[in-house]
C-alpha positions, 0 to 999 in steps of 0.5 A: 596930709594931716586930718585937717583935710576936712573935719570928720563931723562935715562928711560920711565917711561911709566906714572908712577911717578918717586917715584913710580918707585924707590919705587919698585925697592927699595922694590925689590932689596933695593939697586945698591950696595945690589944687586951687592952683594947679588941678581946678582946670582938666588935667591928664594925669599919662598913661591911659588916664582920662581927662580927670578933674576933682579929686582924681575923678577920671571922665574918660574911665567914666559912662555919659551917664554915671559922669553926668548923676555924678557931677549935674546941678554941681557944674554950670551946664556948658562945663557939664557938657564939655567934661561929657565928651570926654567920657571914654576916652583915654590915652594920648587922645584925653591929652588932647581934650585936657588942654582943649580944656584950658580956661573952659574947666574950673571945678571949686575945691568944695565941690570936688570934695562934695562929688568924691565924698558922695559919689566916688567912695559910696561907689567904690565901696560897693564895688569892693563889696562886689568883687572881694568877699570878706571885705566887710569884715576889715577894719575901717583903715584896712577898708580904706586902704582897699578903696584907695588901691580900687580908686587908684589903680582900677577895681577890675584889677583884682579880677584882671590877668597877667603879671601887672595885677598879681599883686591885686589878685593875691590881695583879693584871695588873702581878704577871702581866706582871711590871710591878711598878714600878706596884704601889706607886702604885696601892697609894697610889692607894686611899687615894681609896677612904677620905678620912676613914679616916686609919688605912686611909691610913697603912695603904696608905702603909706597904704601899707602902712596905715592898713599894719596900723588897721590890723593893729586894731582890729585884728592882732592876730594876723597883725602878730604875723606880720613879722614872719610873713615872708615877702611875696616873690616879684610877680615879674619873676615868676612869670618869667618862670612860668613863661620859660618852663611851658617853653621847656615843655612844662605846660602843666606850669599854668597861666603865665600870670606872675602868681603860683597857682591856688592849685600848686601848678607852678610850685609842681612843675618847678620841682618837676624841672628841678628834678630833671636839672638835678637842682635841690628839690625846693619850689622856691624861686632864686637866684640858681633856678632862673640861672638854670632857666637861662641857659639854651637847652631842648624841651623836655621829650615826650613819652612816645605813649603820648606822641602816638596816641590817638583820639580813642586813647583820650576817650579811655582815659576818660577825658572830658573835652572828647565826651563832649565832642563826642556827644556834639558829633553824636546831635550833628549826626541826627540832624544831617543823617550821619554818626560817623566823621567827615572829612573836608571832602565828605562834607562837600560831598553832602552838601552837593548830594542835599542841593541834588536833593532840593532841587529834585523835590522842586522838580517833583512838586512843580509836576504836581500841578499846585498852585505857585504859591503852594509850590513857594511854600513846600520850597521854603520847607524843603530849604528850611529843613537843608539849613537845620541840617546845615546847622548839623554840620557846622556843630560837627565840624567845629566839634572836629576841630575842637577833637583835632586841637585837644588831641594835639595838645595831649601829644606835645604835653600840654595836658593831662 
């Protein structure tokens, strides 16, 4: 869509570029016509969308609240409080809600417009502003384009886990780091995500585009990168990677997060394995390492060192989790009268020897002839110190389990 969409002098544009602007509007509703024909009405654009309505205003990722700030005083009321029901939902459900919706809903373009210039880009800002340091510095197109991805694909992705928000992270991480020569490959780079959606691919390729067009302007330098900035690895790829090395025995690869860690994790366990394959020593991810990775073989042995060590042996290596086990068990033990472990049994055991105990003291307070509300209350004290000292317990206890579980790991190679 052209920049007739609107003229620049009717709106704030609240530092975005113009074409930026007209590139989501068009994405979202293609046309004033198409949407008068087609999207006025509550629509459910699949997936785990909401009713949406205006331009691309989802009601089911949206509070009662926000929703009704938002779109009050714009909508006859009954709209108003039919649209509100559907705040949270998403999902097959909205589906239904959408076509529950026929003839009840008819937003006037103009004033779909008003709520996205207003509401939904003054907001989305801040939440760019929020989660992506450097932001600020980008240039009106390239900030654009930032907003059209958080508008579209959800502003939690750039903090969210997992393959399908790689892409999202790494473009957080280059805004930070000032890299942002990368940015529009990896823009390019989620049209993975949507194979048969071709909208959503033409959507990323003009978003790539327009923020090239950005850096040109406002930042030559990385704009003069852009040519030997290699293409990002498919996020698929190298999650497939790590999943299969931590299967093989190489935990410390990381998360399985379609992504090489800040830390060189990944790129470290690929050379480990590469080495232990006799593959070139490289942390490239091609054709021959998912070859390699592919075909049966057993995981990789662990020194009998670590098979065999002990919770002793982790504390002299200086390892953080048992201090603070030990210093949790070391508080327990004050409490319940013990700084030595307990098994399964030695628990038991205490808490019989405790509920001996309160009930010889009631025994011995009732022979002092006081009164039963003084009985009550020294009972209360009595009961009171048993569940401080219960609390004791259960800290050692879950302390244990945290000691058993990092002592387990450290013999099947997980850590460090």
């Amino acid at each position: 869509m052209t920049s007739a969409v609107i003229s620049a002098s009717a709106i704030d544009l609240h530092g975005i570029s113009h074409a930026t602007f007209d590139l989501i509007v068009s994405a979202e509703v293609t046309s004033p016509a198409w949407y008068s024909r087609h999207l006025s009405g509550a629509t459910w654009p699949g997936e785990q969308s909401g009713v949406t309505i205006g331009c691309g205003y989802d009601v089911g990722q949206t509070t009662r609240q926000q929703f009704q700030a938002d779109w009050s005083g714009k909508i006859p009321d009954a709209m108003l409080r039919a649209l509100a029901k559907c705040c949270g939902v998403t999902g097959p459900a909205a589906e239904k809600l959408a076509r529950r919706l026929r003839g009840v809903v008819d937003i006037p373009w103009d004033v779909a417009l008003e709520v996205f210039s207003s509401h939904d880009i003054p907001r989305y800002l801040a939440i760019c502003r929020r989660l992506l340091p450097g932001f600020d510095e980008l240039s009106p197109d390239c900030k654009g384009v930032i907003l059209s991805i958080a508008f579209n694909r959800d502003a939690g992705g750039f903090n969210k886990p997992g393959p399908r928000w790689s892409e999202m992270r790494q473009i957080k991480a280059a805004i930070g780091s000032g890299e942002l020569a990368k940015i529009p490959g990896l823009i390019r780079s989620m049209k993975r995500l949507w194979p048969d959606s071709k909208g959503l691919r033409i959507r990323r390729d003009d978003e790539a585009a327009l923020f090239e067009r950005g850096l040109a302007t406002w930042h030559p330098h990385e704009h003069a990168k852009l040519a030997t900035t290699p293409a990002p690895v498919d996020p698929d790829a190298v999650a497939y990677v790590q999943g299969r090395l931590r299967e093989l025995g190489y935990y410390d690869v990381g998360q399985v997060d379609g992504e090489p860690s800040p830390q060189g994790r990944t790129e470290g366990m690929i050379l480990a394995y590469r080495n232990a394959r006799g593959l070139p020593l490289t942390p490239v991810i091609d054709g021959q390492l998912i070859a390699e990775l592919g075909k049966p073989q057993a995981p990789r042995p662990v020194a009998e060192t670590r098979a065999s060590a002990t919770v002793a042996d982790l504390r002299d290596e200086g390892s953080q989790t048992i201090a603070l086990t030990d210093r949790a068990k070391g508080w327990a033990g004050k409490i319940f009268g013990s700084s030595t472990g307990l098994g399964g049994a030695g628990v038991l055991a205490w808490l019989t020897d405790r509920a001996t105990q309160v009930s010889a003291a009631k025994d011995a307070v009732g022979a002092l002839g006081l009164t039963p509300g003084a009985i009550q209350a020294i009972a209360i004290s009595i009961a009171a110190l048993v569940v401080v000292a219960g609390v004791g317990v259960l800290v050692w206890f879950v302390a244990d389990q945290l000691e058993r579980r990092r002592l387990a790991d450290y013999r099947a190679g997980k850590h460090a």
